[in-house]
Steps between C-alpha positions, in 0.01 A plus 500: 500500500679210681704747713381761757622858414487830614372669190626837429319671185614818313266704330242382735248785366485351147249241330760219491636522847101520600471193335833326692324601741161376462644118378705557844228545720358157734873398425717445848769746331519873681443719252619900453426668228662885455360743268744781394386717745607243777811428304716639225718260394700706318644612837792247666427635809126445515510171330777405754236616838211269297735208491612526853113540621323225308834250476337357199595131311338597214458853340260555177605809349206624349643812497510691087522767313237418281331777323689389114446854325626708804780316508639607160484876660631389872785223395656613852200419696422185289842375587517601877183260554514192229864475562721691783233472771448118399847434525481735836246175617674238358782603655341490856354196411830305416613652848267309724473166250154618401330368167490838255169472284503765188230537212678636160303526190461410140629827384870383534453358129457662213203263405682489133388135469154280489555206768516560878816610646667266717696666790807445334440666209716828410340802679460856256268709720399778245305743784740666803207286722667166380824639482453597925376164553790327307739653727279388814553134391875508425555678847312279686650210339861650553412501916752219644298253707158601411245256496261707174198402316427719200189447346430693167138578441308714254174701458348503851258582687251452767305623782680835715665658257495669123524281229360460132180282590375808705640794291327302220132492732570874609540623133215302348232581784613868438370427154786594313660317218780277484806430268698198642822372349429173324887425425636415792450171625554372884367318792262653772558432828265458816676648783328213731651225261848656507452518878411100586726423178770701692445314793509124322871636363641540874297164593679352253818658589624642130748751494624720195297682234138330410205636275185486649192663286139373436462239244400597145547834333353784324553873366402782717199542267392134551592588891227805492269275298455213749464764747204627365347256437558353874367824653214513247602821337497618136695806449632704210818232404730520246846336446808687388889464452788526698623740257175741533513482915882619435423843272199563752673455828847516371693550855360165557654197559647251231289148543617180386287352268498130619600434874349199560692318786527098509316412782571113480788432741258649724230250436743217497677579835198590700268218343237819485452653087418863516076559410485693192470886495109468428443263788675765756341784344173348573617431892575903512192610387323246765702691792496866332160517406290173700182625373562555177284342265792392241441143358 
């Protein structure tokens, strides 16, 4: 980045926040990163004390509600963090001229069509977890002054935290079969390319709502698959239907069935494509598991 911030990062405890941090670290920026246990930022008060400590110029607000199924049981909770308590930051932010960094998700469509949405396309979240982050964007972009980045994302995951590259590895090593939705079609998403792809949107100083994903895309079948086959595993796996998942876990969440996210402005403004999902997949299982003897 061309500027020197003080970096203050929400949600410091999860795998995307590790991975600010990570892309952050040699950098001449001073860097504080604030699990929920160091800071709830659903509380003005506390959020208030953290801005007056660390006076940041730049705040990545890592911090979510992110656990989609829960969230159809806890709408209060879901909203509190992907919306009031983001607004809560944004808020501070705006106060002391800060730039306000915010990840939102593919889940604000309805995934109804078969090209990638562009960021200006109508949002239907069908699951109370895209509904919460919905409201988190319209909030933030209602703060007067603010200086916001909003970068949509989808399907992540990464080193430091749970996500469906490990749950995937846990469940197969424990030699029990798997039935993986094959009709729902997205983007993974390296936390480590998010993080430097993050950093290359401040660099290049864009503001409003951009889409940042790995390139290429896939069902979460074809997800499972390549992950398999990087680790060198072959469990018991088996595709099935949106429709099935729904009358066996029927509290679940509603999925939309295409939620692929154009990724191009991206390339064009940073002069840096996304890799493709396979490529980054390949990098994780390098860091995860160094030795492992994966092709």
């Amino acid at each position: 980045m061309r500027h020197v911030y003080r970096v203050l990062i929400t949600g410091g405890g999860g795998m995307l926040a590790k991975a600010l941090v990570g892309a952050l670290r040699g950098s001449p920026h001073q860097v504080t990163a604030l699990d929920r246990t160091q800071l709830d930022v659903t509380d003005d008060a506390a959020v208030a004390s953290a801005f007056h400590r660390y006076a940041p110029g730049l705040v990545l607000n890592c911090a979510a509600y992110t656990k989609v199924d829960l969230c159809e049981e806890q709408k209060d909770a879901a909203v509190a963090v992907n919306a009031k308590a983001a607004a809560i930051v944004a808020n501070f932010a705006a106060l002391r001229g800060a730039k306000f960094v915010h990840y939102s998700t593919d889940f604000v469509f309805d995934g109804a069509g078969t090209q990638p949405h562009h960021v200006d396309d109508v949002t239907y979240p069908l699951s109370q977890y895209g509904v919460s982050k919905l409201i988190g964007e319209r909030w933030i972009t209602a703060v007067a002054k603010l200086d916001y980045l909003i970068i949509r994302t989808a399907w992540l995951y990464g080193p430091g935290g749970p996500n469906f590259v490990q749950t995937m590895l846990n469940v197969a090593r424990a030699g029990k079969p798997l039935r993986v939705v094959d009709d729902q079609i997205g983007a993974p998403t390296f936390t480590h390319d998010l993080a430097e792809a993050t950093l290359k949107l401040i660099d290049h100083d864009a503001r409003g709502i951009w889409h940042v994903t790995n390139a290429g895309q896939t069902s979460w079948f074809g997800f499972a698959q390549a992950i398999f086959e990087e680790f060198g595993l072959t469990p018991d796996l088996q595709p099935t239907t949106s429709e099935a998942w729904k009358k066996l876990k029927p509290n679940s969440a509603t999925r939309p069935a295409y939620s692929v996210l154009d990724i191009e402005p991206y390339a064009k403004l940073t002069g840096t494509p996304m890799r493709h999902w396979r490529e980054a997949l390949r990098e994780y299982r390098r860091i995860v598991e160094p030795s492992s003897n994966a092709s």
